[in-house]
TORDO-840703 format. One record per atom (N, C-alpha, C): atom name; x, y, z. Coordinates in steps of 0.05 Angstrom, whole numbers, plus 5000, padded with zeros to 4 digits. Each point is the difference from the previous one (the first is absolute). Layout:
<atoms>
  site    px    py    pz
    CA     X     Y     Z
...
</atoms>
This chain:
<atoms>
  site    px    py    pz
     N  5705  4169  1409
    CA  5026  5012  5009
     C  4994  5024  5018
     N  5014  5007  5026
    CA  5001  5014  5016
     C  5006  5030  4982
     N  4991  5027  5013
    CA  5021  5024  4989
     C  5026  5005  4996
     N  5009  4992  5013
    CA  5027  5004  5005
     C  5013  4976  4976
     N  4990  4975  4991
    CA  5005  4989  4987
     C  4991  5010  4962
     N  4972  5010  5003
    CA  4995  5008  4981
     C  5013  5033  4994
     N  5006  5022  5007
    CA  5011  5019  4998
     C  5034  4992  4993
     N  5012  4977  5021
    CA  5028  4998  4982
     C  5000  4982  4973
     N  4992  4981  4998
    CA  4988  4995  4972
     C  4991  5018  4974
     N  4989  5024  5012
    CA  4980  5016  4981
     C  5031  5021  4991
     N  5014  5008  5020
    CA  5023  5016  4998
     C  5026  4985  4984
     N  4998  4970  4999
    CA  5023  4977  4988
     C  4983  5009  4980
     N  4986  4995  4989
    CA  4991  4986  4973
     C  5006  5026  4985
     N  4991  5023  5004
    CA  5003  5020  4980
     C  5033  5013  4997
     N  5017  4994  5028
    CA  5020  5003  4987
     C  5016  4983  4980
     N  4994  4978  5006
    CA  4999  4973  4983
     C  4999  5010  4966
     N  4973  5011  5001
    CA  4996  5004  4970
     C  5012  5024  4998
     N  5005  5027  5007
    CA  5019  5011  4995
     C  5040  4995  4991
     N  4993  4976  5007
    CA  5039  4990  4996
     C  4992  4982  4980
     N  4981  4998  4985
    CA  4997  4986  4973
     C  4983  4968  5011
     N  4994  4997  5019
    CA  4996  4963  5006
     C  4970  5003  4999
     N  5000  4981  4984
    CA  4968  4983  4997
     C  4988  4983  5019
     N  4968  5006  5012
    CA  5000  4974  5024
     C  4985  4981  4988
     N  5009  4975  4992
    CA  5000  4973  4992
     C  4973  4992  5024
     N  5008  4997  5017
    CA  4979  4990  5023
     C  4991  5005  5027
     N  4986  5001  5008
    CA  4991  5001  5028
     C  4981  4976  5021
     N  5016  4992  5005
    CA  4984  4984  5031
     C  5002  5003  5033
     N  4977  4995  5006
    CA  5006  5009  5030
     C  5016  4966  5008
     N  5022  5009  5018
    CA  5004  4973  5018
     C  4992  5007  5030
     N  5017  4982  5014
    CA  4990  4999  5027
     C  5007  5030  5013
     N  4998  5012  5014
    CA  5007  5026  5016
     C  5009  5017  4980
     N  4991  4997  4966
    CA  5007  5030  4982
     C  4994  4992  4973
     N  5015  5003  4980
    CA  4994  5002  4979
     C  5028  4991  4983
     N  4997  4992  4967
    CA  5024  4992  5000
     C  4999  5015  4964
     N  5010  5010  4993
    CA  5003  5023  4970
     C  5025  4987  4984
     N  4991  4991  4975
    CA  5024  4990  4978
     C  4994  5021  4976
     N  5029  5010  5000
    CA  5001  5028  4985
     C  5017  4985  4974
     N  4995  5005  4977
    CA  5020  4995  4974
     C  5010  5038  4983
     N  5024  4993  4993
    CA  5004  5017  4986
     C  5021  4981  4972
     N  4983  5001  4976
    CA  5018  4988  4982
     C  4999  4959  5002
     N  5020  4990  5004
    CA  5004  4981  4996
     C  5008  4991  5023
     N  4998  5015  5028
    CA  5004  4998  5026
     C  4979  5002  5014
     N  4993  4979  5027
    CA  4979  5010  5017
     C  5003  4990  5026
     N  4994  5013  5025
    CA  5005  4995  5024
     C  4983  5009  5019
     N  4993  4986  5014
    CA  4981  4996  5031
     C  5006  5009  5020
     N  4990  5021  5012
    CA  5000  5005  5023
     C  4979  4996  5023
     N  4993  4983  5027
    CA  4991  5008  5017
     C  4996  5024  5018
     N  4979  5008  5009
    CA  5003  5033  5009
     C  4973  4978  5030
     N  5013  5004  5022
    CA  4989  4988  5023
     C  4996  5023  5027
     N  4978  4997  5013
    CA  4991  5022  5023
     C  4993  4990  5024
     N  5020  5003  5022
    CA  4990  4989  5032
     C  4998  5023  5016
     N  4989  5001  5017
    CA  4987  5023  5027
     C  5034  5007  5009
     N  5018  4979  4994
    CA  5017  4999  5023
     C  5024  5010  4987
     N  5007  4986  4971
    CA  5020  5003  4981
     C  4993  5024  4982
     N  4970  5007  4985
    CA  5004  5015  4994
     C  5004  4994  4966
     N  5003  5019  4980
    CA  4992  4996  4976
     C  5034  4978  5001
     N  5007  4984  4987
    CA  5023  4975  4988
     C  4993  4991  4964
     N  5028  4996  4996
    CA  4995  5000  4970
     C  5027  4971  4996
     N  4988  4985  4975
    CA  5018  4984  4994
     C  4998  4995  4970
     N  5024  5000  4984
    CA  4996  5000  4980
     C  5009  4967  4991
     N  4994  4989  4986
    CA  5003  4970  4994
     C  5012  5000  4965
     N  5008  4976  4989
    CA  5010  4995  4974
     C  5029  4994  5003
     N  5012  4998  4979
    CA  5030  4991  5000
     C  5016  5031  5018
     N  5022  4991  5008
    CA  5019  5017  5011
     C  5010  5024  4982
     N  5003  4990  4963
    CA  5014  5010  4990
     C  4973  5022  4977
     N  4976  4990  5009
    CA  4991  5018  4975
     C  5006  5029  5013
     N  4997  5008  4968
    CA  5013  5027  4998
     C  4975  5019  5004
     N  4973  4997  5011
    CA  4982  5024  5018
     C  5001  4996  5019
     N  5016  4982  5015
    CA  4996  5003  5028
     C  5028  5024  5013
     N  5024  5015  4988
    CA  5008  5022  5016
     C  4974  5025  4998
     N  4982  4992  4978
    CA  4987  5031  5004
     C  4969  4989  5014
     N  4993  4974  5002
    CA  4978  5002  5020
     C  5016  5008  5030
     N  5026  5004  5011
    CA  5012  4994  5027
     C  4992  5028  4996
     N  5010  5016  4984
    CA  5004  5031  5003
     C  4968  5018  5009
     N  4980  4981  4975
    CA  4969  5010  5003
     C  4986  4993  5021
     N  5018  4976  5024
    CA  4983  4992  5017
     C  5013  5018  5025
     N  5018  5016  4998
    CA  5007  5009  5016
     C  4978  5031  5008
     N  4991  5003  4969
    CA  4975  5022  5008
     C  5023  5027  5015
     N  5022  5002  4994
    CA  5008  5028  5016
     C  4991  5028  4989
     N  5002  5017  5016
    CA  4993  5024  4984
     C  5023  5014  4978
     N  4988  5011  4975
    CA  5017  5008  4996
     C  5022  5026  4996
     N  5018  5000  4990
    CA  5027  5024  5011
     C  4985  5030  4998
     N  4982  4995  4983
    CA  4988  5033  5001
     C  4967  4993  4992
     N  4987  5022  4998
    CA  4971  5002  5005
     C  4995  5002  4966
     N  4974  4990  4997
    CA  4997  4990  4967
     C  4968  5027  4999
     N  4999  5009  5021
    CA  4978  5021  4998
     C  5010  5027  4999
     N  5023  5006  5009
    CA  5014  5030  4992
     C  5023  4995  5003
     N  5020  5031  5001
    CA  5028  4999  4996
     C  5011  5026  5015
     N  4978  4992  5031
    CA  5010  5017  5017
     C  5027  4992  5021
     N  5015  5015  5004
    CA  5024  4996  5013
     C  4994  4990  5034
     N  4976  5019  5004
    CA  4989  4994  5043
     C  4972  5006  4987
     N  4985  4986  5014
    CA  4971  4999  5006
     C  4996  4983  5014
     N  4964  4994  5008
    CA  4989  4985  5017
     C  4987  4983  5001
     N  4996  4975  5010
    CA  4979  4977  4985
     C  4987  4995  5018
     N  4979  4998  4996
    CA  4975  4992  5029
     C  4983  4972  4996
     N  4995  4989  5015
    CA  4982  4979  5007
     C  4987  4987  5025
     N  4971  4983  4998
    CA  4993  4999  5028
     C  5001  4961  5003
     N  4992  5003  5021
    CA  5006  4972  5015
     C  4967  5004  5018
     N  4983  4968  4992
    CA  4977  4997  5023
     C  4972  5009  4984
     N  5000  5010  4981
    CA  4976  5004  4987
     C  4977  4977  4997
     N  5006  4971  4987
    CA  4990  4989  4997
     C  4994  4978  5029
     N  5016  5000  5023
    CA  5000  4995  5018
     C  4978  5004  5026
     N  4983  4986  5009
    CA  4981  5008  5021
     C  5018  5007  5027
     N  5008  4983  5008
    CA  5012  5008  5017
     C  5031  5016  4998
     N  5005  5014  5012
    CA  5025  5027  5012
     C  4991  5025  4984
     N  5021  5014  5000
    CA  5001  5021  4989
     C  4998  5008  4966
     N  5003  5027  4999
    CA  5006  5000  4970
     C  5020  5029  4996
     N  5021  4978  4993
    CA  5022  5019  5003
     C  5017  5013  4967
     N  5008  5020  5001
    CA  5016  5021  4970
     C  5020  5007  5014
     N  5022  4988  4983
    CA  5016  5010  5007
     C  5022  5015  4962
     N  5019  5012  5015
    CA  5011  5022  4975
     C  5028  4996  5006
     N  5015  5003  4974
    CA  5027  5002  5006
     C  5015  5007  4968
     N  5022  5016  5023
    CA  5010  5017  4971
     C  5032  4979  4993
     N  4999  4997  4971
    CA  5031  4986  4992
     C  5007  5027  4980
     N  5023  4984  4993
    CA  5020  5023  4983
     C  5022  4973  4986
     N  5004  5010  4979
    CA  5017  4986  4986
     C  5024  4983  5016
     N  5014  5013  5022
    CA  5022  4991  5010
     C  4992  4979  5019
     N  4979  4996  5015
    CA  4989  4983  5013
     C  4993  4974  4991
     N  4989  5001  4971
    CA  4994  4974  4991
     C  5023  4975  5001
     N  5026  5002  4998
    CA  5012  4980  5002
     C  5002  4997  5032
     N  4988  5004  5019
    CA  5000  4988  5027
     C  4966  4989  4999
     N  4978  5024  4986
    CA  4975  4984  5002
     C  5004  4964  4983
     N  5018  5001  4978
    CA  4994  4969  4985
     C  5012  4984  5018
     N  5028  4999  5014
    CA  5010  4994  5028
     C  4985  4989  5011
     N  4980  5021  5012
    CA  4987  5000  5026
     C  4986  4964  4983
     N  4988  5004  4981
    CA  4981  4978  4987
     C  4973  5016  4995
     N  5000  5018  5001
    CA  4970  5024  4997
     C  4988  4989  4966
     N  4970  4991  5014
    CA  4981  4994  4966
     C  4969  4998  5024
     N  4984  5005  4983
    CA  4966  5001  5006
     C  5004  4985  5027
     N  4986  5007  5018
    CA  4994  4980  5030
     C  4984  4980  4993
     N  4980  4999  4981
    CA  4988  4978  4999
     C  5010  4981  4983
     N  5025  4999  5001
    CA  5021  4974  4984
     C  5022  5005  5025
     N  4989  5003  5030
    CA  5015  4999  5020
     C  4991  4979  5009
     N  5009  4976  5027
    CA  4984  4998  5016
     C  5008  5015  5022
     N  4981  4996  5026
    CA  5009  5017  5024
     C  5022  5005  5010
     N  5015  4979  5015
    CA  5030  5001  4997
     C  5022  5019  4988
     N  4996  4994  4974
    CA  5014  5016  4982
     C  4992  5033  5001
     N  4966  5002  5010
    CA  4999  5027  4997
     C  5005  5017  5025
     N  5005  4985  5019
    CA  5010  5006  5033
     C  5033  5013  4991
     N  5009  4985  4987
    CA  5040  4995  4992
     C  4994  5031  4982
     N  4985  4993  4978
    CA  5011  5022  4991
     C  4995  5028  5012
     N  4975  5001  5008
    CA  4982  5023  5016
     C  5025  5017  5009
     N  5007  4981  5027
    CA  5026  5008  5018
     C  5013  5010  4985
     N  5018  4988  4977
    CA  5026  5012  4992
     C  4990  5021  4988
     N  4977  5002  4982
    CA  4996  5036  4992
     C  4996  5007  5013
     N  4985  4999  5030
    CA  4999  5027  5025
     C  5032  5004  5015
     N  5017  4982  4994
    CA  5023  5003  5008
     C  5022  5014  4979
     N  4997  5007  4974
    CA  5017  5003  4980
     C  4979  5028  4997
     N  4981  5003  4997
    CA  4984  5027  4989
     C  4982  5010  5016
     N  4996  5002  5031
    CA  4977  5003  5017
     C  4992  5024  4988
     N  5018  5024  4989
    CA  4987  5031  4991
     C  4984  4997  4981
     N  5001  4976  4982
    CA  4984  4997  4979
     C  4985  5004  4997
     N  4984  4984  5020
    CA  4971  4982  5007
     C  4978  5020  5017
     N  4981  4989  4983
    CA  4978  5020  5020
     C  4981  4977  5000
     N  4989  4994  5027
    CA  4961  4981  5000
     C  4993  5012  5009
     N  4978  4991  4993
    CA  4964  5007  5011
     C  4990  4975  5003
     N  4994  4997  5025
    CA  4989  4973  5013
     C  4971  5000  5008
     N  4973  4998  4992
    CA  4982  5000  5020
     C  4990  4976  5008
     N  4997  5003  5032
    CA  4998  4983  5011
     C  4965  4987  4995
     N  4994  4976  5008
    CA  4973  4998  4984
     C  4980  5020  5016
     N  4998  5010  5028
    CA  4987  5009  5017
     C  4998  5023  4985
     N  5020  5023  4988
    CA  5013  5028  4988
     C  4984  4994  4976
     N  5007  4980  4990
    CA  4991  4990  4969
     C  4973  4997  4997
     N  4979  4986  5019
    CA  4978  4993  4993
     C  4988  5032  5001
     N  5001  5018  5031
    CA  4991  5031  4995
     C  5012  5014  4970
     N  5019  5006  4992
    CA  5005  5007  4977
     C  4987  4991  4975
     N  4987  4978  4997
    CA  4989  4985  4975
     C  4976  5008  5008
     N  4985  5005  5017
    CA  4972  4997  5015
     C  4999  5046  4982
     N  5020  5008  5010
    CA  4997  5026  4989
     C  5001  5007  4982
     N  5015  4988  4976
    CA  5002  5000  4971
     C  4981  4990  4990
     N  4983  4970  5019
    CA  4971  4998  4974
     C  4981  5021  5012
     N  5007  5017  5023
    CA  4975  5015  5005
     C  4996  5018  4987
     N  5032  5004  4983
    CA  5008  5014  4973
     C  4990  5000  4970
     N  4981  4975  5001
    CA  4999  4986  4978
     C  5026  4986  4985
     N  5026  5002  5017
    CA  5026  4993  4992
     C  5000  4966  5002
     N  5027  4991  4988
    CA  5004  4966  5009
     C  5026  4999  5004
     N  5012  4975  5002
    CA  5022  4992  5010
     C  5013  5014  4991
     N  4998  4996  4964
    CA  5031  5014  4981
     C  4998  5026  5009
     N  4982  5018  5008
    CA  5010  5019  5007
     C  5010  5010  5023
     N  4992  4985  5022
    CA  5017  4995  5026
     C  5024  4997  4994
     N  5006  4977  4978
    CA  5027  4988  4990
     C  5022  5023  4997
     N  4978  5017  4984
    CA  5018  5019  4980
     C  5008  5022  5025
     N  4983  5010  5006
    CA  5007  5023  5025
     C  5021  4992  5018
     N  5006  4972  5001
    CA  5021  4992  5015
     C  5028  4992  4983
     N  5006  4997  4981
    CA  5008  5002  4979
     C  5018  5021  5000
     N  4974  5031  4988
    CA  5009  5021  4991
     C  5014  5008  5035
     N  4993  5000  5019
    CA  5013  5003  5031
     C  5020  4993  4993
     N  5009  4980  4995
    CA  5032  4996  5007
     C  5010  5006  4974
     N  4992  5006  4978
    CA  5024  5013  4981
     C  5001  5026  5007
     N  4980  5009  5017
    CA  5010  5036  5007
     C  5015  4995  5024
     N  4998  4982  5018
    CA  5015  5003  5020
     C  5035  5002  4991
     N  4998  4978  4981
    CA  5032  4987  4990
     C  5012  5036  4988
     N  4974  5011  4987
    CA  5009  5021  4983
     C  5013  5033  5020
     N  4986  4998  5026
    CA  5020  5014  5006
     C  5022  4988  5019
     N  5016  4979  4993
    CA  5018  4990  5006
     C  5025  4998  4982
     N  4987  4989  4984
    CA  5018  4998  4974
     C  4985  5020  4984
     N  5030  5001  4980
    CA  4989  5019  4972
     C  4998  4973  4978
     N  4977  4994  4991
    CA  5004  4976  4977
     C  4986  5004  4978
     N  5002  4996  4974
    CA  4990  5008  4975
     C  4969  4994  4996
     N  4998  4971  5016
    CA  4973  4993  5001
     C  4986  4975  5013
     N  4982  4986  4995
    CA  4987  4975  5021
     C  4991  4975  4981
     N  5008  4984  5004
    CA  4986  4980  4982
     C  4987  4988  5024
     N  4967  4987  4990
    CA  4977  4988  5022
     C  5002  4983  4991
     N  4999  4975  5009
    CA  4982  4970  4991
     C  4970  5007  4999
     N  4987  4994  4966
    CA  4977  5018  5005
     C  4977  4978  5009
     N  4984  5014  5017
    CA  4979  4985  5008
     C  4970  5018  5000
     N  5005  5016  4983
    CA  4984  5017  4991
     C  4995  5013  4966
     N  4986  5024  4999
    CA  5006  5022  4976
     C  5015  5015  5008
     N  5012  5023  4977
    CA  5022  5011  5008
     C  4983  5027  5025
     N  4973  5005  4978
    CA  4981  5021  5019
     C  4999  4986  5020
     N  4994  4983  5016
    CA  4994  4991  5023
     C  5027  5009  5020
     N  5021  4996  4991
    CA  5027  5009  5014
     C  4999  5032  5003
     N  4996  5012  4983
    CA  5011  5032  4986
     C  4976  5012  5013
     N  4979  4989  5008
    CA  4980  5020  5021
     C  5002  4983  5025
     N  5015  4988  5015
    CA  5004  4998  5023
     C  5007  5019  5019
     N  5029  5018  4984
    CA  5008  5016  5013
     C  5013  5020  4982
     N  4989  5031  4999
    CA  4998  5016  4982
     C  5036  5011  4994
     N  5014  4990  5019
    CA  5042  5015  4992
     C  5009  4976  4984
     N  4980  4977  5000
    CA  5013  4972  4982
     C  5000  5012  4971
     N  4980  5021  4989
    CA  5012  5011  4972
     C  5021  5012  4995
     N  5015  5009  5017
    CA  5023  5012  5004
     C  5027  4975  5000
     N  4993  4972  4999
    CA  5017  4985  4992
     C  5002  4979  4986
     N  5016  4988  4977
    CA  5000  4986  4982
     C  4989  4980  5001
     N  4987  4982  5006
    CA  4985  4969  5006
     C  5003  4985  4969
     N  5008  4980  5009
    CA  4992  4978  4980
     C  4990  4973  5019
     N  4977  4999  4993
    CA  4969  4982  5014
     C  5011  4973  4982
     N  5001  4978  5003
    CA  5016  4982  4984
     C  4988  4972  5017
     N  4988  4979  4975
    CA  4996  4982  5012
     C  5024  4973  4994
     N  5010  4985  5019
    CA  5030  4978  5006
     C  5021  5020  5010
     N  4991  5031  5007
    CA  5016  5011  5008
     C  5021  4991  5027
     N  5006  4984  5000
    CA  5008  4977  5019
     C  5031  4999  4984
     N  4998  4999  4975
    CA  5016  5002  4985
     C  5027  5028  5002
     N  4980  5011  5011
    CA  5029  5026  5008
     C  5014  4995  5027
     N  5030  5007  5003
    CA  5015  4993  5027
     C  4991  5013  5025
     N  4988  5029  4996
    CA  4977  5012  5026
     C  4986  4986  5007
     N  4975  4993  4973
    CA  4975  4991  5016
     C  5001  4972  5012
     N  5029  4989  4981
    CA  4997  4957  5013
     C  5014  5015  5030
     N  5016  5018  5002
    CA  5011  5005  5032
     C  4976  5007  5019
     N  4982  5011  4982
    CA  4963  5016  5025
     C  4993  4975  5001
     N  4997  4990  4983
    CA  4986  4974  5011
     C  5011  4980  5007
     N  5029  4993  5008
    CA  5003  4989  5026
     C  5001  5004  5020
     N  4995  5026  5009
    CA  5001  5015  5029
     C  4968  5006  5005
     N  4993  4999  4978
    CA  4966  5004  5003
     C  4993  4978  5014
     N  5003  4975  4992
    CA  4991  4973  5008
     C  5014  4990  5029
     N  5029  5006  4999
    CA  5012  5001  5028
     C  4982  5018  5023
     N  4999  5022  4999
    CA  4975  5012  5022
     C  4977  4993  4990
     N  4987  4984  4990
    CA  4975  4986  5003
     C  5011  4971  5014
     N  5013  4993  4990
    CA  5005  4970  5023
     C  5006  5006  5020
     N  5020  5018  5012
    CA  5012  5017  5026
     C  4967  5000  5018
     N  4979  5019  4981
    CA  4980  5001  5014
     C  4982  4976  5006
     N  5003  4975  4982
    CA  4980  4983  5009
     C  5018  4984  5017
     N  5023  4994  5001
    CA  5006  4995  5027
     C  4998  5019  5026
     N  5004  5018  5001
    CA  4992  5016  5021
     C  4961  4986  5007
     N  4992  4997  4986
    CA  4971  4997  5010
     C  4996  4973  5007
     N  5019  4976  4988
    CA  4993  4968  5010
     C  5014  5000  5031
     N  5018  5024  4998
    CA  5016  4997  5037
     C  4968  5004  5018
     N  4994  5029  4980
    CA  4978  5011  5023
     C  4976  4990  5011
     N  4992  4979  4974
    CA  4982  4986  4999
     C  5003  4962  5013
     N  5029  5002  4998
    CA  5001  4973  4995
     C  4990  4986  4982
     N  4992  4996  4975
    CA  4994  4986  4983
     C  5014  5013  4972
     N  5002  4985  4978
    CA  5011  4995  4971
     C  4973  5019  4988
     N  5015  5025  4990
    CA  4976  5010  4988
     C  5011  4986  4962
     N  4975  4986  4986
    CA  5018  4993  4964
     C  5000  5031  4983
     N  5019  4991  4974
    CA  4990  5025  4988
     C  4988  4992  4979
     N  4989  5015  4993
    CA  4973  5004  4969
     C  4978  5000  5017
     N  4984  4984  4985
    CA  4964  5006  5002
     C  4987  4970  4993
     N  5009  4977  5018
    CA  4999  4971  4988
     C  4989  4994  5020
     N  4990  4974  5002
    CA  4977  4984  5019
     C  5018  4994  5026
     N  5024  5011  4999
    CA  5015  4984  5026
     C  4999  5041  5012
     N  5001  5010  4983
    CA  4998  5035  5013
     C  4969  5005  5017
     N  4980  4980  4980
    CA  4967  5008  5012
     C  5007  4974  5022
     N  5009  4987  5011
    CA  5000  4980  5023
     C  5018  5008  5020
     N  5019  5025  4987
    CA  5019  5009  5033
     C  4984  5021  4999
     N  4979  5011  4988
    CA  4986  5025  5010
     C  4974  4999  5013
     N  4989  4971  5000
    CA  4983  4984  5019
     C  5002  4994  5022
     N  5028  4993  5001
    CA  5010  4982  5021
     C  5010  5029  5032
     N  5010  5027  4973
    CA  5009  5033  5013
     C  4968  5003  5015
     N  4986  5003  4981
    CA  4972  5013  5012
     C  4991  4986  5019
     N  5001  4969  5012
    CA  4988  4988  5012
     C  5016  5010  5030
     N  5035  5003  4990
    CA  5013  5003  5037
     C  4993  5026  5004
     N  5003  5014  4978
    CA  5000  5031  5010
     C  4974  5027  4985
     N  4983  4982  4981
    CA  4978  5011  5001
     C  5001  5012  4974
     N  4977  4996  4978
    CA  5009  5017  4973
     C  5000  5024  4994
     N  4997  5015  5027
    CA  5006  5032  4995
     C  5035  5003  4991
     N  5005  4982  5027
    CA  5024  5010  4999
     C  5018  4990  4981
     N  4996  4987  4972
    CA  5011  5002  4970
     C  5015  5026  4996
     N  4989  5016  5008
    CA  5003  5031  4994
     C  5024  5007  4999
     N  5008  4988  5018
    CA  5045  5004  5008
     C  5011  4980  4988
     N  4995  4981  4981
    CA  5012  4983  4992
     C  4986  4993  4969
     N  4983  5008  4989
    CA  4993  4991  4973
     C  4987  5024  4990
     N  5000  5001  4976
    CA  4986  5014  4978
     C  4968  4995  5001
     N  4984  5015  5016
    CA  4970  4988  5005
     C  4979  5009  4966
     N  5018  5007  4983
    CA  4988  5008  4976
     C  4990  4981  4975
     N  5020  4980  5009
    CA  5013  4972  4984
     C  4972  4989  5003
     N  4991  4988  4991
    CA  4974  4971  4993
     C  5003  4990  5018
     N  5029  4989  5016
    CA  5010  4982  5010
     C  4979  4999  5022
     N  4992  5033  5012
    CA  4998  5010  5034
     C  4965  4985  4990
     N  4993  4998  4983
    CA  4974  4988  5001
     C  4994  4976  5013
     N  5018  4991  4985
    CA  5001  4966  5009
     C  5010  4987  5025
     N  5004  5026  5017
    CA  4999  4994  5028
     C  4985  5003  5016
     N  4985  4984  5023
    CA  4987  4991  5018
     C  4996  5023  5016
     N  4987  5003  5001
    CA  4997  5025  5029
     C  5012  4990  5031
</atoms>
């Protein structure tokens, strides 16, 4: 199974067993996987299916009338929910990045502050984790939160050219990514912070909490909760659809410039368009368009 297939799966199943359902079975079918959940003396099948084009699709199968299928409709909808299950702050900020695991584009953080009154336009909008988006959907929603909250929002975009010097200086640091991560991170919750006044930040954690808290020495000066599915709060599923929106914004900007389909991840069709880059335009010049840190840059040809 693809990421994007296995991450919404991994996110179904445990809410699954949180609402009481047992998983009876698992098989892969053609283009996904197919999960028969029982609870009691009831049990029902769902397909969970993944195309480049469509994007995560779900179908649930069994009689019309059993009685788990109104609450698989509700659990497959994956929305976020009305308030944050990590604090019981009124405004704060949620941060997340877009492009990390990605060779080619950028690697982008972005931050954004909610407040209680907003959430019934964020569930509206359709706001939950980007990676139970497909692209499409994260273009639609992107727009309508830069159109409904532009003051919100704060990114940090580096471009790979910006990005590869910056990573090149942090290991000269003895530093690594997470802490590149984090420094960019802790940036935009101070940026947001003198903008807004907000109680505090919830991160999607991709680190320790020390790894965050010595990035940038005024981040003790504000409340963090480092939280991993933090996807789960209405901030951070909103950062990370705008995170991923300016990472696709930017890798199209680069297939215009380039003329060619740059893929995303780090897969054998990524090491054959970065063969195919180095051969028209030479493997230095990766430098403006991929992460030359990745394994990937090995396995290209001079």
């Amino acid at each position: 199974m693809g990421k994007e297939l296995v991450d919404f799966v991994a996110e179904f199943l445990r809410k699954a067993e949180n609402a009481g359902l047992t998983l009876e079975d698992e098989r892969e079918i053609n283009f996904g996987v197919q999960l028969k959940f029982c609870r009691k003396d009831q049990e029902i099948p769902v397909n969970i299916y993944f195309s480049e084009k469509k994007g995560i699709s779900t179908v649930i199968g069994g009689s019309p009338n059993n009685k788990l299928r109104p609450q698989m409709r509700k659990l497959l909808k994956m929305e976020i929910e009305t308030e944050s299950s990590f604090h019981k702050w009124k405004i704060w900020a949620g941060t997340d990045e877009s492009g990390k695991g990605d060779f080619f584009g950028p690697l982008v953080v972005c931050g954004f502050i909610a407040n209680e009154g907003m959430l019934p336009e964020l569930k509206k909008i359709g706001v939950k984790d980007s990676k139970l988006l497909n692209d499409a959907d994260i273009r639609k929603m992107a727009k309508r939160l830069y159109a409904c909250f532009f003051d919100n929002i704060e990114v940090l975009c580096l471009l790979p050219s910006k990005y590869n010097d910056l990573y090149a200086k942090f290991r000269q640091q003895n530093k690594k990514l997470n802490e590149l991560l984090a420094w960019m991170h802790g940036r935009i919750i101070l940026n947001l912070k003198k903008k807004h006044k907000f109680e505090g930040a919830v991160v999607d954690k991709f680190a320790g909490d020390r790894v965050l808290l010595s990035s940038l020495k005024d981040l003790k000066n504000i409340a963090l909760q480092n939280k991993i599915k933090a996807e789960e709060d209405p901030a951070v599923a909103s950062a990370s659809i705008i995170a991923r929106y300016i990472f696709l914004k930017r890798m199209d900007e680069m297939s215009e410039k380039y003329g060619m389909k740059f893929p995303k991840g780090a897969s054998d069709k990524v090491v054959k368009t970065a063969n195919d880059f180095a051969t028209e335009f030479g493997k230095e010049k990766l430098r403006e368009v991929a992460k030359i840190h990745f394994k990937t840059f090995d396995k290209i040809k001079g």
